[in-house]
Backbone as a chain_set.jsonl record, in Angstrom:
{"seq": "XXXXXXXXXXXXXXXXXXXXXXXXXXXXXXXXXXXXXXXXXXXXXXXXXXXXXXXXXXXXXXXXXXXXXXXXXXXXX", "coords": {"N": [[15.361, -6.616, 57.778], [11.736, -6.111, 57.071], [10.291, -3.199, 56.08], [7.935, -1.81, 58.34], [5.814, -0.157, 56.997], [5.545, -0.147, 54.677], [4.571, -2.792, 54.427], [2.504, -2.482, 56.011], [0.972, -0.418, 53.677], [1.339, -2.242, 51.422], [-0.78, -4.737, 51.691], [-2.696, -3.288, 52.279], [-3.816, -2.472, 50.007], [-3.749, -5.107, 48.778], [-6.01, -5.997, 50.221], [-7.673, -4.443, 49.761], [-7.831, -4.732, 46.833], [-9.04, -6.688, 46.748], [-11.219, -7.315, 47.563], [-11.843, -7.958, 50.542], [-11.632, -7.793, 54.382], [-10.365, -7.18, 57.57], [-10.92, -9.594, 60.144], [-12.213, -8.14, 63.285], [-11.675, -9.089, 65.565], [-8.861, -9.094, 64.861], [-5.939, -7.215, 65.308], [-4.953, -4.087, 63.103], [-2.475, -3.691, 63.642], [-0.992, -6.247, 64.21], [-1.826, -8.15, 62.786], [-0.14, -6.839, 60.011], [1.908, -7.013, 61.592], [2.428, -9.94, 61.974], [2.313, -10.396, 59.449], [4.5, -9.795, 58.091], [7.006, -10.434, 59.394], [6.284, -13.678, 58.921], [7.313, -13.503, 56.187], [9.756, -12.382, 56.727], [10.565, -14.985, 57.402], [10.978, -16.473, 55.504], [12.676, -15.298, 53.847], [15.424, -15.506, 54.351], [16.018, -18.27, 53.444], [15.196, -17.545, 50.439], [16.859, -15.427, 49.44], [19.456, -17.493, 49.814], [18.506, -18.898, 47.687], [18.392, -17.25, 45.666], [21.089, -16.133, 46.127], [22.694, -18.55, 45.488], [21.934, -18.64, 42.314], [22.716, -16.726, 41.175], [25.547, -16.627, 41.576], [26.342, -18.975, 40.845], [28.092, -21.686, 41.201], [30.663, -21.146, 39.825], [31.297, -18.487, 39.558], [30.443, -15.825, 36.907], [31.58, -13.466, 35.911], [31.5, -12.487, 33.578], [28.706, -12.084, 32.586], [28.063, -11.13, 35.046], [28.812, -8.722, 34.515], [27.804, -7.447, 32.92], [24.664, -7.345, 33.69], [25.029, -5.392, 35.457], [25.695, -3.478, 34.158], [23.211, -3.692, 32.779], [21.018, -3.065, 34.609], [22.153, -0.497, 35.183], [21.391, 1.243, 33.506], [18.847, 0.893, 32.916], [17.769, 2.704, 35.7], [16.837, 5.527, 36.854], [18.398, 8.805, 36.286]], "CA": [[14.058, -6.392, 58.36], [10.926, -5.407, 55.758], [9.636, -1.809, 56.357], [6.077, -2.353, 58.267], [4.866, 0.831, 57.184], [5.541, -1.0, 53.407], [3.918, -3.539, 54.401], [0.838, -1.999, 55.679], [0.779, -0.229, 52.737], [0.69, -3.341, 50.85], [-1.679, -5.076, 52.455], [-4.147, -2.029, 52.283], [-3.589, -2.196, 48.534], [-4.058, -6.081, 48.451], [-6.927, -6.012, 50.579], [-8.741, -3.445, 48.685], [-8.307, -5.123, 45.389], [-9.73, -8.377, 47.043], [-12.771, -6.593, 49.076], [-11.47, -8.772, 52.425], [-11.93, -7.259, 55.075], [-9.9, -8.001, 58.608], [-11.682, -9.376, 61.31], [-12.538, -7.287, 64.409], [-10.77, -9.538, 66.635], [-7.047, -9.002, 64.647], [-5.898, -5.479, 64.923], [-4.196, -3.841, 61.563], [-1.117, -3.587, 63.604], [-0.857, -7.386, 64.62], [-1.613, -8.263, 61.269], [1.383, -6.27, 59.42], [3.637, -7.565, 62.178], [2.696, -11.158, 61.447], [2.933, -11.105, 58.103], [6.304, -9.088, 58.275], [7.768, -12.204, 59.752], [6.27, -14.771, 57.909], [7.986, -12.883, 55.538], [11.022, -12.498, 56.869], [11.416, -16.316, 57.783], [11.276, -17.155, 54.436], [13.794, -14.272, 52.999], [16.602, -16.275, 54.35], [15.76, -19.09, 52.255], [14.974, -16.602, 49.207], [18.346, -15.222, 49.888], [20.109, -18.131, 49.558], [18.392, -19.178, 46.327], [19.454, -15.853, 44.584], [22.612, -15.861, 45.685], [23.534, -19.863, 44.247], [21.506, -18.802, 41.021], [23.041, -15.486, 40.593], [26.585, -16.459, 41.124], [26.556, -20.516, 39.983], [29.302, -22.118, 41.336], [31.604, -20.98, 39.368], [30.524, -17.051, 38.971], [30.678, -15.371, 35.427], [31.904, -12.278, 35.572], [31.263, -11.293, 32.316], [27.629, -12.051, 32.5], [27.553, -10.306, 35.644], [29.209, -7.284, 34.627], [26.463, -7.009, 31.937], [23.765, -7.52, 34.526], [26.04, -4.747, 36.549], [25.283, -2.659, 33.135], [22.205, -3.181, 32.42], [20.416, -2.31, 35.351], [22.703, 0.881, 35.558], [20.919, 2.064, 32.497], [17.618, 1.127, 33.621], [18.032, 3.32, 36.849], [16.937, 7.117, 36.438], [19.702, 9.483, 36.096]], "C": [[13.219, -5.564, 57.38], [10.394, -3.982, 56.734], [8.131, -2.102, 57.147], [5.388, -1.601, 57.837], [4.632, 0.239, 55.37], [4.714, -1.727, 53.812], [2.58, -3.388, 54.66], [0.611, -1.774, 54.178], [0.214, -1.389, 51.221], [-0.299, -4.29, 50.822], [-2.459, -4.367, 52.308], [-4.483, -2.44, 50.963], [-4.196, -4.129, 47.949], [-5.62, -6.493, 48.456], [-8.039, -5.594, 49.914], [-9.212, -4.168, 47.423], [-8.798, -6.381, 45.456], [-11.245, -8.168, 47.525], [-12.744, -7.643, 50.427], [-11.212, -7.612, 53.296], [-11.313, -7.537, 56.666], [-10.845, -8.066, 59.651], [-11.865, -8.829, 62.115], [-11.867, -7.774, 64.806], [-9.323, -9.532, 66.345], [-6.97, -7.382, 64.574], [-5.069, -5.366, 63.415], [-2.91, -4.477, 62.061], [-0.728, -5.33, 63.942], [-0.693, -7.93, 62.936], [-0.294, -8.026, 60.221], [2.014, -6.954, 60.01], [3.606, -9.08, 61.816], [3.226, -11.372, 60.341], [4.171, -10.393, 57.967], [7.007, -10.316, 58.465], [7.265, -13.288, 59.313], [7.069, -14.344, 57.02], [9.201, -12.887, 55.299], [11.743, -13.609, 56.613], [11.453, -17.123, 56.999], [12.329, -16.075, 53.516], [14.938, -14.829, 52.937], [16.928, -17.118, 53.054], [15.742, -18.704, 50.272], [16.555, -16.25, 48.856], [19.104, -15.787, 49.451], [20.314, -18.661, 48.371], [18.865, -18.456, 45.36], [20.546, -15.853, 44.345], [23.363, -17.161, 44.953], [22.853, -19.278, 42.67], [22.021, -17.903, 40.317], [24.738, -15.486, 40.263], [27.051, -17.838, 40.304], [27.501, -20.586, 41.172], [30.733, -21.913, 41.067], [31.13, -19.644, 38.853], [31.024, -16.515, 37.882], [30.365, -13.899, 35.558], [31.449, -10.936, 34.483], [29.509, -11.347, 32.201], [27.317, -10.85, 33.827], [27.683, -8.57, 35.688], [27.77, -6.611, 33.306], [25.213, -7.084, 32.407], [23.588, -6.329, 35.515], [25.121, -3.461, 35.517], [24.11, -2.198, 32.779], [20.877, -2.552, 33.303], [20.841, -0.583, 36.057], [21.552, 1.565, 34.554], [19.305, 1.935, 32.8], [17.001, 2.436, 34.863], [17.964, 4.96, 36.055], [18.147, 7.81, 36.769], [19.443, 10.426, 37.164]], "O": [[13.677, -4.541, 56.87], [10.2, -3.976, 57.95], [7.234, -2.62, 56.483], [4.191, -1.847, 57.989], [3.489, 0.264, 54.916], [3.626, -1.239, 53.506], [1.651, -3.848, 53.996], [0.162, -2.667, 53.46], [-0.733, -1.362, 50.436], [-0.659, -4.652, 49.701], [-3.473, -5.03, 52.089], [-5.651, -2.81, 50.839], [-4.888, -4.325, 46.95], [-6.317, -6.979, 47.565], [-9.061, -6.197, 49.587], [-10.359, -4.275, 46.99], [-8.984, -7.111, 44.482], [-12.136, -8.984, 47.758], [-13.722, -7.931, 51.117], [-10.631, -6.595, 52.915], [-12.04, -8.406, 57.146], [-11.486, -7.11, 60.089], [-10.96, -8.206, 61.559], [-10.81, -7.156, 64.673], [-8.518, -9.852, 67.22], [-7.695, -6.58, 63.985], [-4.665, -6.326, 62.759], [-2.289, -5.367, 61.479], [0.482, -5.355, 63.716], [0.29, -8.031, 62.202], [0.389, -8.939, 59.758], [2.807, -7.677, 59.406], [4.648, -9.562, 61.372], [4.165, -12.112, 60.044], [4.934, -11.178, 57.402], [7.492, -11.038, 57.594], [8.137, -14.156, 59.333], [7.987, -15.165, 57.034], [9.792, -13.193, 54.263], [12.831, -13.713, 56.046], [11.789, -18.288, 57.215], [12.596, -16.414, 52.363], [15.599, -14.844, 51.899], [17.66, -16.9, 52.088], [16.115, -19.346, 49.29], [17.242, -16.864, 48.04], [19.799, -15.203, 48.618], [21.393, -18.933, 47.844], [19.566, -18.815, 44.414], [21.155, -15.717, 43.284], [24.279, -17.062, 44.137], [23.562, -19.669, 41.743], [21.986, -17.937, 39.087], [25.295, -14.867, 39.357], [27.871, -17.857, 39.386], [27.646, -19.67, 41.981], [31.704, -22.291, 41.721], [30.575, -19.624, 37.754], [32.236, -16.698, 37.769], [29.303, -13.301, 35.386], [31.238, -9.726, 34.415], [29.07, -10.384, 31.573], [26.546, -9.901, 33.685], [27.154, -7.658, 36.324], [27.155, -5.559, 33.13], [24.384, -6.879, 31.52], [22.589, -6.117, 36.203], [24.206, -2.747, 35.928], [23.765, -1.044, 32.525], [19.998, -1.81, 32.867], [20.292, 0.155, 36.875], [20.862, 2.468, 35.028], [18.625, 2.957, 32.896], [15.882, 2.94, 34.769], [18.646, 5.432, 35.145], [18.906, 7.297, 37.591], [20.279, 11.284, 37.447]]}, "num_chains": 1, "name": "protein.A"}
């Protein structure tokens, strides 16, 4: 489940840099919650794609342990 208070947030941030404006008749909070779940009901799907592309069929270890690696070192200490 995405954060909604993220998602406002995002949304504020989108909005802004678009100058759109929500109609009167949608509230903020309706808004966030929709798109939260549009959201969601494509994560599954997202999900699924990651995980065949990330492990193959036949998962590689050694690629992933260097994947394992290199985002360790990325990551503040």
């Amino acid at each position: 489940m995405l954060d909604r208070k993220v998602i406002e947030e995002f949304l504020g941030a989108e909005f802004e840099d678009s100058d759109w404006e929500i109609p009167e008749d949608i509230s903020k909070k309706d808004l966030v919650e929709t798109f939260a779940l549009y959201v969601e009901d494509d994560l599954g799907d997202w999900l699924d794609d990651n995980f065949k592309s990330f492990f193959n069929a036949d998962p590689d270890w050694e690629w992933i342990r260097e994947r394992i690696k290199r985002y360790k070192q990325e990551q503040p200490h």
